[in-house]
C-alpha positions as CSV (number, residue, x, y, z in Angstrom):
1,X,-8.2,-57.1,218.4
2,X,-5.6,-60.1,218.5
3,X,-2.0,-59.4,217.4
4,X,-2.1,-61.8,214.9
5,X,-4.8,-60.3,213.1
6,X,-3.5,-56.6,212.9
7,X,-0.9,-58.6,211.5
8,X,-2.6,-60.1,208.7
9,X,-4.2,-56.8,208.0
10,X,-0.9,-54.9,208.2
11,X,0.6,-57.6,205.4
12,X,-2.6,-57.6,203.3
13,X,-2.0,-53.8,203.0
14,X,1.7,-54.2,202.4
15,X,1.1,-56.3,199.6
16,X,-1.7,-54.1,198.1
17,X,0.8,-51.0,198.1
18,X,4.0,-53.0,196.6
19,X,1.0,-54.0,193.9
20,X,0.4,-50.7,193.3
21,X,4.1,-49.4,193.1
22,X,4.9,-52.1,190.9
23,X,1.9,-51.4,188.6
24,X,3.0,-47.5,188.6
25,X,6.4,-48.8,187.5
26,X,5.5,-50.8,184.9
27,X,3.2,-47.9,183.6
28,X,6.0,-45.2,184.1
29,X,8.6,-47.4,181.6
30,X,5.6,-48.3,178.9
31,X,5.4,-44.5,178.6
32,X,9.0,-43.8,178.3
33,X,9.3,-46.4,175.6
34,X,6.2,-45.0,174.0
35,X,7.7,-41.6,173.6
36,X,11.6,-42.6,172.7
37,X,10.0,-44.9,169.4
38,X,7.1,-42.5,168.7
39,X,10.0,-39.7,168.5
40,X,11.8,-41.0,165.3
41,X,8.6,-40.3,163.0
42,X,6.8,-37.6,165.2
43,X,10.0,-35.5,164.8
44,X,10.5,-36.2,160.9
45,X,7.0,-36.4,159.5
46,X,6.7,-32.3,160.2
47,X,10.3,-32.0,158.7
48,X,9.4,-34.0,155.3
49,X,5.7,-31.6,155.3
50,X,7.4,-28.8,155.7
51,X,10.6,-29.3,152.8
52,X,7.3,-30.3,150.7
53,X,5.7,-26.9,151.2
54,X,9.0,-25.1,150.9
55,X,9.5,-26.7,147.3
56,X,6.0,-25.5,146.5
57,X,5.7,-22.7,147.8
58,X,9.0,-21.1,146.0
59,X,8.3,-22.3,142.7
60,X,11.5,-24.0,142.2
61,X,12.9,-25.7,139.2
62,X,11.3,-28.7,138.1
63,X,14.7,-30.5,138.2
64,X,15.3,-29.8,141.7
65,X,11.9,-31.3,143.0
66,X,12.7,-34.3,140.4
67,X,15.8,-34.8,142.1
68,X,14.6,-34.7,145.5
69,X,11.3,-36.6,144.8
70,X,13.3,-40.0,145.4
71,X,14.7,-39.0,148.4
72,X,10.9,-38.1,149.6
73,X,9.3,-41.4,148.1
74,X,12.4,-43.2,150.5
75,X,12.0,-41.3,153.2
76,X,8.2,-42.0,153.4
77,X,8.4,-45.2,153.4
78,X,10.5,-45.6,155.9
79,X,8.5,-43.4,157.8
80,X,5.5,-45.2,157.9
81,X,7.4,-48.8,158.2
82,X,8.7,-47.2,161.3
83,X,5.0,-46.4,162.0
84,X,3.6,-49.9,161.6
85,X,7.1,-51.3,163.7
86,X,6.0,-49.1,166.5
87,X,2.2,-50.4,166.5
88,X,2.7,-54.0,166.4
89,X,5.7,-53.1,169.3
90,X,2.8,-51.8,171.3
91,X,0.5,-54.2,171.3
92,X,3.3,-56.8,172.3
93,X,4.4,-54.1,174.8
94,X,1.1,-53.9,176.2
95,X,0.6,-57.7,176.0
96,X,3.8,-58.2,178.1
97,X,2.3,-55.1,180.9
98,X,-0.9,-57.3,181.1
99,X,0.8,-60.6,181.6
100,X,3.3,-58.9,184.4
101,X,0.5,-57.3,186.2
102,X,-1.1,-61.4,186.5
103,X,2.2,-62.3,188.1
104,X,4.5,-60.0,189.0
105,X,7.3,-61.8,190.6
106,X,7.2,-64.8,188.3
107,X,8.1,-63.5,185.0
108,X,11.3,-65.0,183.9
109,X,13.6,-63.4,181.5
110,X,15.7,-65.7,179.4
111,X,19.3,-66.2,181.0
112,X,17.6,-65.2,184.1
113,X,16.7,-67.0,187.8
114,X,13.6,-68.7,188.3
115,X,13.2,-66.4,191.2
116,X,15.2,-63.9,193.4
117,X,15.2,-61.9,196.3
118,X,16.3,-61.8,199.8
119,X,15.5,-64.5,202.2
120,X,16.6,-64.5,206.5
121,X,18.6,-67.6,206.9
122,X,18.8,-69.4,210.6
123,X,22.1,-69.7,211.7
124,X,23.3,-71.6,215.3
125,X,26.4,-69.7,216.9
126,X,28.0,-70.5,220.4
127,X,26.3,-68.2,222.5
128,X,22.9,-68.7,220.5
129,X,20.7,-68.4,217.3
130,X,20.3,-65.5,215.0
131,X,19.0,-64.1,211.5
132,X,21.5,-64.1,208.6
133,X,20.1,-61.6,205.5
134,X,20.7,-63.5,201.9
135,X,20.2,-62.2,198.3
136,X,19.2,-65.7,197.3
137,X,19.0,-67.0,193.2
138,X,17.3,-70.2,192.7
139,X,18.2,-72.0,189.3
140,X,14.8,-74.5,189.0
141,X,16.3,-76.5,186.0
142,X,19.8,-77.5,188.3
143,X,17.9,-77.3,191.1
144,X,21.1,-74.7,192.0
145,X,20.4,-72.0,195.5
146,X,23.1,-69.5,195.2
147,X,22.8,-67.2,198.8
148,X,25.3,-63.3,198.8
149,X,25.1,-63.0,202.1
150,X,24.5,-58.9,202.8
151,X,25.6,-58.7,206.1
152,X,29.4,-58.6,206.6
153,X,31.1,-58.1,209.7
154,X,33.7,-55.5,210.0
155,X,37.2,-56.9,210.4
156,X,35.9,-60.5,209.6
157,X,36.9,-62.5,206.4
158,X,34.4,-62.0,203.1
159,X,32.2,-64.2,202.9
160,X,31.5,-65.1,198.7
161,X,28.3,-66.5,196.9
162,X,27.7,-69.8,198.3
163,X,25.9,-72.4,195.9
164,X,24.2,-75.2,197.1
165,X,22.1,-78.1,195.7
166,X,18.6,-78.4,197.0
167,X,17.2,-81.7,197.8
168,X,13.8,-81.0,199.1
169,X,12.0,-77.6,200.3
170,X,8.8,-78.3,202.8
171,X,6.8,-75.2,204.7
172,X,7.6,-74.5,207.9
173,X,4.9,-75.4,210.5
174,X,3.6,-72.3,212.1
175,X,3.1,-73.9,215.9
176,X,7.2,-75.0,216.0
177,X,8.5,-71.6,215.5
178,X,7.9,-68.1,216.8
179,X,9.0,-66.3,213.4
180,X,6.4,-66.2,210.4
181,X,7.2,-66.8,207.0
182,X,9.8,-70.0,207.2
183,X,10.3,-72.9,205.1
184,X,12.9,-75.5,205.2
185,X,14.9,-76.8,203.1
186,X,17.6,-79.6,202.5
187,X,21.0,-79.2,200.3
188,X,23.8,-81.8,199.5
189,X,26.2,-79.8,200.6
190,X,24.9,-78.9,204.1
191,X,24.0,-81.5,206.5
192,X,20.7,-80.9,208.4
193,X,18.3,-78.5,207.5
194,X,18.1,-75.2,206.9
195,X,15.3,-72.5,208.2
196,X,14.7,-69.6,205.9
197,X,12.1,-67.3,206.0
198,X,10.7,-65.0,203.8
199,X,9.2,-61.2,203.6
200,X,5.8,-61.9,203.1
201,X,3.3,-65.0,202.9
202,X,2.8,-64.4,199.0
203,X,6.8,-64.4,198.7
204,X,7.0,-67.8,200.9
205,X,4.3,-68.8,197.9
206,X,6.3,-67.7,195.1
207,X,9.4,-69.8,196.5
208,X,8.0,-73.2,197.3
209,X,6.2,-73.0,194.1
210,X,9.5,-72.3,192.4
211,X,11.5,-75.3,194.7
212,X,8.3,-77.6,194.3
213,X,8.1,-77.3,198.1
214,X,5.5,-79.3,200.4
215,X,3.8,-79.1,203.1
216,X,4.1,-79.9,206.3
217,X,2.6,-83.8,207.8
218,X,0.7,-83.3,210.9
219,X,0.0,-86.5,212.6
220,X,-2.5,-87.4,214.8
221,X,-2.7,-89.4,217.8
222,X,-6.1,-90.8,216.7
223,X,-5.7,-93.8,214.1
224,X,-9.2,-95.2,214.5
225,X,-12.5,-94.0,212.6
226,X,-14.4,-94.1,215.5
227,X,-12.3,-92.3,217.6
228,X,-12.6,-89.3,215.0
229,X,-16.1,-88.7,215.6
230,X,-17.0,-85.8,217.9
231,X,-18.5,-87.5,221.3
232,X,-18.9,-87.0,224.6
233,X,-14.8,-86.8,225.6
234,X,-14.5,-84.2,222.8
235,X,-16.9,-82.3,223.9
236,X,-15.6,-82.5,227.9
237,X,-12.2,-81.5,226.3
238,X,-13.0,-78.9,224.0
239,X,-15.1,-77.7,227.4
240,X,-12.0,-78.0,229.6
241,X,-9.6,-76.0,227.4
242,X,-12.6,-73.2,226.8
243,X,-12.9,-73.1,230.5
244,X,-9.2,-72.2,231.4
245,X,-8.4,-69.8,228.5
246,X,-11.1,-68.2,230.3
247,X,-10.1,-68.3,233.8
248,X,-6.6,-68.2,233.3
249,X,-5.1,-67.5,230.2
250,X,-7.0,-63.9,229.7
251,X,-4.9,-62.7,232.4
252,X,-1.8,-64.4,230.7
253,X,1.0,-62.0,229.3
254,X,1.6,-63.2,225.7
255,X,-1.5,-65.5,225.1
256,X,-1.5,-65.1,221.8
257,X,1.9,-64.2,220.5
258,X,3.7,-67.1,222.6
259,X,4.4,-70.3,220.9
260,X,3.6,-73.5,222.8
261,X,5.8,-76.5,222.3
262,X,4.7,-78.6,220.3
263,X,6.6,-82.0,221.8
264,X,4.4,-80.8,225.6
265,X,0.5,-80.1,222.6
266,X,1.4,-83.8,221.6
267,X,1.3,-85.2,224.9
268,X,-1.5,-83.3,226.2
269,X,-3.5,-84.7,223.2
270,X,-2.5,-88.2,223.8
271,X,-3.5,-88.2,227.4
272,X,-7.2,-86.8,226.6
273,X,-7.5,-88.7,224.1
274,X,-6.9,-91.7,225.9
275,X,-9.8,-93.0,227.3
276,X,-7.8,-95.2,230.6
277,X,-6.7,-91.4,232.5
278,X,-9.0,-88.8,230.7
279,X,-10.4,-88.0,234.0
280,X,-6.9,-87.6,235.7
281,X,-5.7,-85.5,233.3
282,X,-5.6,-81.4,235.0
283,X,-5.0,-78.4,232.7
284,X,-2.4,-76.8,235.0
285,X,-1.4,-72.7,234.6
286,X,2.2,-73.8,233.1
287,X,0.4,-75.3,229.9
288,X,-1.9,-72.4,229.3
289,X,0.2,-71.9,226.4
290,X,-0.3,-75.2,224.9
291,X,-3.7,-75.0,225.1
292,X,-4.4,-72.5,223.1
């Protein structure tokens, strides 16, 4: 089976057991709240039957049970406005459970972000380029990224909250980098653009959505209708490409998991797709990772 398939599977079931963690949760905390609001009138009710029977049962004055015959009348109807408090709670509780188990990571409480969570940041250093973790806040109505970086180095200076303006958030294209997960985005306080990437495809989702992000625009080195059409040079180099994955590239360490550039894919397109040196073009060994 291909890597990138048990990898697709692998995240399928990741997402289907965070799913079912989070409905557990949610379940777990309806039924402590259940119990703490049915306590105050499942405790009482047994208390006020009970003082009733007592007053009965001993054949007490009628004075006494006329004075405490107010304090019952009260204390029953508060009992059973408590009651109807804790139905009409329920049903709003149980409302809310339904509407969180729809979308679990987009509920927004008031005061709160649009959406949280960590996000792997792209970061250039001297001898090279490595993976920054972020807990990263993102503010839709001011447009406002706030990024905790959670990895401090011992002995170096703190690094603080850093808030940043976005400008524009597109999706990452999958061919032009060899993590998964990545978007990009653009602040006013950064020049250039910055590469974060994020746990899980459904994650990546939730924060374009959230930073109205875009995708990607692949261009093509065909511009003419006719060209489009599927004929006799498509055909020789959808042949030519079949033929040496299969001579060479099954032998080829890293077929599938190694990224071709995308600047050498772009050239190799233009050239078979121009008519002029179609038949001088050669699939060499060294591109085997372009073709595919």
């Amino acid at each position: 089976m291909m890597p990138w398939v048990k990898g697709t599977e692998a995240d399928l079931q990741v997402d289907k057991e965070r799913h079912s963690f989070f409905e557990s949760s949610l379940d777990y905390v309806y039924q402590i709240q259940e119990v703490q609001e049915s306590k105050k009138f499942n405790i009482v009710e047994p208390v006020l039957a009970f003082l009733h029977s007592l007053f009965i049962s001993n054949s007490l004055t009628v004075e006494l049970t006329q004075d405490f015959l107010p304090y019952k009348q009260q204390l029953q109807l508060s009992l059973q406005n408590t009651r109807n408090h804790f139905s009409s709670t329920r049903e709003e509780m149980e409302e809310l459970k339904k509407r969180m188990k729809e979308a679990p990571q987009t509920c927004k409480l008031p005061g709160q972000p649009t959406i949280e969570g960590y996000l792997y940041t792209q970061e250039k250093w001297a001898l090279g380029i490595s993976w920054v973790k972020y807990y990263c806040q993102y503010e839709k109505e001011t447009k406002t990224l706030t990024m905790t970086p959670m990895e401090q180095k011992p002995g170096a200076k703190q690094q603080g909250p850093l808030d940043l303006t976005l400008k524009y958030c597109v999706r990452r294209k999958t061919e032009s980098i060899d993590k998964r997960f990545c978007f990009d985005i653009e602040t006013n306080e950064r020049p250039g653009t910055i590469t974060l990437q994020a746990l899980s495809e459904a994650n990546r989702r939730l924060w374009m959505e959230a930073m109205d992000g875009k995708e990607p625009i692949y261009h093509s080195p065909i511009t003419k209708q006719e060209e489009m059409e599927l004929n006799e040079v498509g055909f020789k180099f959808v042949r030519k490409c079949i033929n040496v994955i299969e001579t060479k590239g099954i032998k080829t360490e890293g077929l599938y998991r190694t990224v071709g550039s995308n600047i050498q894919v772009q050239k190799l397109l233009n050239a078979f797709f121009d008519y002029a040196c179609f038949e001088r073009v050669l699939l060499k060994a060294e591109r085997i990772y372009h073709i595919y």
